[in-house]
N, C-alpha and C positions, 0 to 999 in steps of 0.2 A: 759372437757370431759362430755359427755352425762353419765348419770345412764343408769341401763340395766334391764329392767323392770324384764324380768324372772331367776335374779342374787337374792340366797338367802336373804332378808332384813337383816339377820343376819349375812350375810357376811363383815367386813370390808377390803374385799382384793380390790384394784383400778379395777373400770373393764367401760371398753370398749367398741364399736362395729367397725366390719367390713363386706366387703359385701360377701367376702371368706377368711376363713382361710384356708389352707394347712399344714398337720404335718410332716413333714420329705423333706429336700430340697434333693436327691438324684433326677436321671433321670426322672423317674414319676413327684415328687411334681415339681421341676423346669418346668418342658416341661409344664404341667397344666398353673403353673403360667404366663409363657410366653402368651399361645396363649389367657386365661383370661384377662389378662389387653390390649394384644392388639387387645382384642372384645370390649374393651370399658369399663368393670367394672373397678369401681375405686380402689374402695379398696379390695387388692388382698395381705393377705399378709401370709411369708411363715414360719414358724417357724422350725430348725433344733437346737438338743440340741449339735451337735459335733461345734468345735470352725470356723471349714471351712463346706461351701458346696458341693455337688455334691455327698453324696454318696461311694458306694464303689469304682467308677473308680477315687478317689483320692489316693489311694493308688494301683494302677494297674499301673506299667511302663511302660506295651507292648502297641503293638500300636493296631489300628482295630478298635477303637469307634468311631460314628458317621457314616454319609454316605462313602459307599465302594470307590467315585470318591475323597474322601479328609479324609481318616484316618489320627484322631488322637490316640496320647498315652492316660492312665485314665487322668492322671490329669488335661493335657491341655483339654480335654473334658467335666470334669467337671468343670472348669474355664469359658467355652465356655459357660453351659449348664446357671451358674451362670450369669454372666456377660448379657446373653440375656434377662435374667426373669428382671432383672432390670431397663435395656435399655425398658424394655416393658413398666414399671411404676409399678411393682410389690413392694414389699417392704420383704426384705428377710431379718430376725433377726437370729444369729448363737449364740452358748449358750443359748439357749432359751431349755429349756425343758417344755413339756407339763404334768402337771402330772395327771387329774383326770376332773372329768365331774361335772359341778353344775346346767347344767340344758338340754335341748336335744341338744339345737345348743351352750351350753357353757360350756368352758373348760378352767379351772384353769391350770397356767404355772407359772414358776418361771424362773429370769433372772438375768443377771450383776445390771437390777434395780430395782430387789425383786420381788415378788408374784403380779401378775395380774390376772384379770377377763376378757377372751374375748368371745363376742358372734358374730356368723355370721349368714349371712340365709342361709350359707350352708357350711358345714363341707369337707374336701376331708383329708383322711387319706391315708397317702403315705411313712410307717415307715417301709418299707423294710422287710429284713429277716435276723436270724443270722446263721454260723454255731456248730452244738451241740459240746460243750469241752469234755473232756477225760470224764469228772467224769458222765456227763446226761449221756455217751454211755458204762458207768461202767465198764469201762476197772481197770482190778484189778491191786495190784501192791504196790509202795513204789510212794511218792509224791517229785521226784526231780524237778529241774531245767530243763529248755531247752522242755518245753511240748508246744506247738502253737496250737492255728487254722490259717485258711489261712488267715484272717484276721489280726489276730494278728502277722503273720508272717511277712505281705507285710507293714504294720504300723512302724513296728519295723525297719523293711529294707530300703522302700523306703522311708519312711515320717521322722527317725529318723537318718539312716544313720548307724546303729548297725548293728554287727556282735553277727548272733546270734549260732554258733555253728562250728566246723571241717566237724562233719559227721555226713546226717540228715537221716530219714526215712519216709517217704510220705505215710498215711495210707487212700486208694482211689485211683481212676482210670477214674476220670472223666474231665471233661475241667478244673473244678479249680485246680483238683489234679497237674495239667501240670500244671496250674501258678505258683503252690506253690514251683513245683519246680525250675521253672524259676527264681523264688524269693532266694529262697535257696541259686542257684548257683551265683545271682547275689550278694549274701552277702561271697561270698568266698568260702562256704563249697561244699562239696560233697553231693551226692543224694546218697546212698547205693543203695536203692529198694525202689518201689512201689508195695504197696500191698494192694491186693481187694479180698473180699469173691466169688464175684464173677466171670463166667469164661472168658469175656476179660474185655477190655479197654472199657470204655464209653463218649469215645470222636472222632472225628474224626480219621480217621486210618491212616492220613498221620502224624496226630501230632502222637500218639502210635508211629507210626514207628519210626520216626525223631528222639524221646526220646530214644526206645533203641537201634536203631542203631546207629546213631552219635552221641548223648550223651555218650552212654554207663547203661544206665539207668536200671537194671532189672525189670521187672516187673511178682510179682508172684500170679497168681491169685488162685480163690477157698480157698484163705488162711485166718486165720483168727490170730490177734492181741488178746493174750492170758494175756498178762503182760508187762507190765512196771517194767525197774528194773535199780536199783541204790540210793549209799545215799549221798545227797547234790546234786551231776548232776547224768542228763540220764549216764547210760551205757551201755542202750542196751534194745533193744524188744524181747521178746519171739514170736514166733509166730509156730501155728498149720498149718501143708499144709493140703492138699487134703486126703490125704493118712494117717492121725494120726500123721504122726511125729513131733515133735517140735522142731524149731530149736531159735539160741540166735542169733539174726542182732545185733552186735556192732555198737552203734551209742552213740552222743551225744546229740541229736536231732529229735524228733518225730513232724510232722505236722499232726492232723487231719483236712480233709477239707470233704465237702459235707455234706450232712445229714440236711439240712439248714430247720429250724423250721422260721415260721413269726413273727416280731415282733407284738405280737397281745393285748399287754397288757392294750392299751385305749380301742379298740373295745370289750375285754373283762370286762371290768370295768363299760360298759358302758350299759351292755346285750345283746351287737348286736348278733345276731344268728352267730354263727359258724359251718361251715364246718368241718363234723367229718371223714374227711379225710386229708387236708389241716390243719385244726386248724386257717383257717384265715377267714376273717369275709364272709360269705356266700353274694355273690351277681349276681344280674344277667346280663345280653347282655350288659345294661347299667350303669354298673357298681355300679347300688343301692344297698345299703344294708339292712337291717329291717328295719332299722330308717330312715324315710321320712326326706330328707337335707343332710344324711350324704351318705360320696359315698367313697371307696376303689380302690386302683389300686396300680401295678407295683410288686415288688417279696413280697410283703403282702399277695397277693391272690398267687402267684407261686411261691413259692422259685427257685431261679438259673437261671429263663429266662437272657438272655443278657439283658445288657443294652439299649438296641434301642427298645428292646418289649417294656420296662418298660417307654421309651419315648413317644413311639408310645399310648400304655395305655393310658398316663398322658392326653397326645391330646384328647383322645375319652372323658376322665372321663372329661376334661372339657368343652365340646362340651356335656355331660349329666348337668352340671352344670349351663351352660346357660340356658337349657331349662327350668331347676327346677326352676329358679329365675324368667324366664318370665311366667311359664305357671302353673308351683307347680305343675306338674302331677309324682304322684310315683305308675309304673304300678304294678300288680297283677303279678306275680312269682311262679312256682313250682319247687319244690328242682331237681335237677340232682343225681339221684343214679349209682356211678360205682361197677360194680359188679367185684369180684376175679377173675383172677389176676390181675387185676385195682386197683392202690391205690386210685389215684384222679384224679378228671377232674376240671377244674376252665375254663370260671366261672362255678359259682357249681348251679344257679339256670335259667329257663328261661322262657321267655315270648316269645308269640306269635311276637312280633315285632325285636328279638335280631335277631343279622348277624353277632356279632362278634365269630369269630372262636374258636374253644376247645383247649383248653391243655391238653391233659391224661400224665398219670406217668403209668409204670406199674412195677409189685415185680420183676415180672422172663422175662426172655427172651423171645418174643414171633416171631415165623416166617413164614412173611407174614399174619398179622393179620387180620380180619376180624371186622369190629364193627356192632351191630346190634343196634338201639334206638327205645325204644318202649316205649309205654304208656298204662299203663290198657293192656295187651295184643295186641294192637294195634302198626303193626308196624311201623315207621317214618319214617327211611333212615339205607340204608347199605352203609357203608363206607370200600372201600378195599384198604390197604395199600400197595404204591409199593415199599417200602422196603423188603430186603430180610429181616432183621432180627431187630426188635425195642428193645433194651437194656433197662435195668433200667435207669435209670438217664438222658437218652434219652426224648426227647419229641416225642409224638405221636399226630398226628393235627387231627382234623375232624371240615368241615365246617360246617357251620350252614344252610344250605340250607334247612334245614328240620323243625324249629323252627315255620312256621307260622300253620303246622300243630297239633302243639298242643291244648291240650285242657288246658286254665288258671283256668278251676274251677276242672279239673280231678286232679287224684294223679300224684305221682313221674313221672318221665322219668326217664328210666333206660339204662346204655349201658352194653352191654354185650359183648365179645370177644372171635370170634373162628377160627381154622385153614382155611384157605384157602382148 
C-alpha cells in the first residue's frame, strides 16, 4: 500500500487511498456507487457500519420499492440495490464504521481488520437519518420494557423473528406510523390507537382510511402522550385529548416513529456548515457541501423522503462527483432561508446553475399555499400549490426554475408562505 501524504506523520493507523469513498451503503450511498464505477472510476468503495447493506428497506417487509412496473418488498430491494453496486465494480465493506476525520478528504474507520486510514479525492456522505427515542422527546414517566421506534420495532420483527408485545400503541400519524403498525400486527399483537398532536393523518387518505376502517385501528388526534407507566413492562400510556382530559390506553407496547433527526455526526465533526433547520450538512443544487470534495445526499439532507428519492439523489450526487474529479470546480452558493411556518427546505443553499427541485416541511397545516422566493427584496418566483391542504410531515415541492436568477455574491434567498 501506498502512504498517504496528508495522513498525520504521527499517525500509526494503516492507511490508504481511493478515488471515492461513500459512507453509508443505504439507497443513496449504493445507487452513487453503482452508476460511479459504471462511469469508469476505479476505485469506488462503500463503507456501511451495520453487518448487511441497503439501509432501512432491509428491515421493511411491504412491498412498493423500486420502479412502480416491478415492486419490490425492503429487503429484496435492498439485496437488489447491493448486489448491482457490486456487479458495477464497487467494493462494498459492511462493519466497517467510519469514526472521525484526519485530514479534509481523510477519514479514520475501524473494522473486523482493525483501525484504518482512508483517503479519497472525493468524499460522498450518505449516513441517512434516525428516529428521536422516547427519552430526546422527554416523554415523562417510569422506564419499562416494550418501549420501540420504528426502527427498532421492524429489526426486532422482521430481521429477528420476535414477538414483541399483545397490545401496542403507535405514537404518530404519518407513513411510517402505518408501517409501524403493519409491523406490530405482523408480530401477532394488536394496535389499540394511533395518536398524533396533530388534527389528521399525514399520509395518504386511502391508507388512513384502510387503517381504521378495516383494520379497526382508532386513530386520536390533537392528542398528546403525557406518560409512560408501568414497573418492569409497559402498562399503559397516559395520554391528554383536545379537550384536557386524560385518559390511560392499556397497552403493553408503545412505538415512537417520525420525528426523524440526520445522522450528522461526521459532517459535524468535521465543521461542515450546517442547516439550522434540518441539522444536516447544508448543501446546494449539486449537492456540495462547505468542504471542496466532500458531497451529501439521501434522508442526511431530508429525513423521511422514500427510498427511490434517496436513490434518485445518490445518481445526481454522483453525476456531481464525476465532475469534481474531472474539472475540481466547487461553485459559490447562498444559504436558502425558510421563513415560519416553514421548518426547512433542502437543499438548503443555491447557485445560479441548481435545477434540482425543493423539499419544504412545514409546522402547521397550510391551505392552498402560496410560496414567494426572493432575494434582497427582489422577487424570484411564486409557486402556487394545488393541493387543498399541505400537512406536517407532508412534503411540499417547488421547482427550481427560478435559481438562474439569483444573484451568487447577494445575500440569502428567502421563501416565504401565504394563503391563496
Amino acid at each position: 500500500m501506498r502512504p498517504v501524504s496528508d495522513v498525520s506523520p504521527a499517525s500509526t493507523t494503516p492507511a490508504r487511498t481511493v478515488d471515492v469513498l461513500i459512507i453509508g451503503a443505504g439507497p443513496a450511498g449504493l445507487s452513487a456507487a453503482t452508476r460511479l464505477a459504471g462511469a469508469g472510476v476505479a476505485r469506488v468503495e462503500v463503507l456501511e457500519r451495520e453487518q448487511q447493506a441497503g439501509g432501512v428497506p432491509r428491515h421493511c417487509a411491504h412491498s412498493g420499492f423500486g420502479p412502480w412496473t416491478r415492486p419490490r418488498t425492503g429487503p429484496a430491494y435492498a439485496r437488489r440495490l447491493a448486489e448491482t453496486a457490486v456487479h458495477a465494480g464497487a467494493t462494498l465493506r459492511t462493519g466497517v464504521t467510519a469514526l472521525d476525520w484526519e485530514a479534509p478528504l481523510t477519514l479514520t474507520t475501524v473494522g473486523p481488520g482493525g483501525p484504518e486510514a482512508i483517503t479519497a479525492r472525493a468524499v460522498l456522505l450518505a449516513t441517512g437519518a434516525r428516529e428521536r427515542p422516547r427519552a430526546a422527546r422527554l416523554v415523562p414517566g417510569t422506564r419499562p420494557e416494550g418501549v420501540y421506534t420504528t426502527g427498532e420495532l421492524q429489526q426486532a420483527v422482521h430481521l429477528h423473528g420476535q414477538r414483541v408485545g399483545t397490545r401496542a400503541v403507535v405514537i404518530g400519524a404519518e407513513t411510517v406510523s402505518y408501517a409501524a403498525a403493519a409491523a406490530v400486527r405482523a408480530s401477532g399483537a394488536e394496535v389499540v390507537a394511533m395518536v398524533t398532536e396533530l388534527p389528521d393523518a399525514q399520509t395518504d387518505r386511502a391508507l388512513a382510511r384502510y387503517a381504521r376502517l378495516v383494520r379497526g385501528v382508532p386513530l386520536l388526534t390533537r392528542t398528546t402522550v403525557t406518560e409512560l407507566l408501568g414497573q418492569g413492562r409497559l402498562s399503559g400510556v397516559r395520554v391528554r385529548h383536545r379537550d384536557g382530559r386524560t385518559t390511560v390506553l392499556p397497552c403493553d407496547t408503545v412505538v415512537f416513529t417520525g420525528d426523524f433527526v440526520p445522522d450528522h455526526e461526521l459532517a459535524r465533526r468535521t465543521g461542515l456548515t450546517l442547516d439550522p433547520g434540518t441539522r444536516s450538512p447544508a448543501v446546494d443544487g449539486q449537492l456540495h457541501t462547505s468542504r471542496p470534495g466532500v458531497l451529501a445526499a439521501g434522508s442526511l439532507l431530508h429525513p423521511a423522503e422514500p427510498a427511490a428519492t434517496a436513490a434518485r439523489e445518490g445518481v445526481r450526487a454522483a453525476g456531481a462527483v464525476l465532475e469534481w474529479l474531472v474539472n475540481g470546480d466547487w461553485a459559490e452558493s447562498v444559504p436558502i432561508v425558510p421563513e415560519p411556518p416553514l421548518r426547512w427546505i433542502a437543499p438548503h443553499r443555491v447557485t445560479p446553475a441548481d435545477d434540482l427541485p425543493y423539499v419544504l416541511r412545514t409546522a402547521v397545516p397550510l391551505t392552498r399555499p402560496v410560496l414567494h422566493v426572493t432575494q434582497n427584496g427582489r422577487l424570484l418566483h411564486t409557486e402556487r400549490s394545488h393541493r387543498g391542504t399541505v400537512l406536517p410531515n407532508r412534503p411540499l415541492r417547488l421547482p427550481a426554475r427560478w435559481t438562474a436568477l439569483v444573484d451568487p455574491k447577494g445575500p440569502e434567498v428567502r421563501v416565504t408562505v401565504a394563503a391563496e
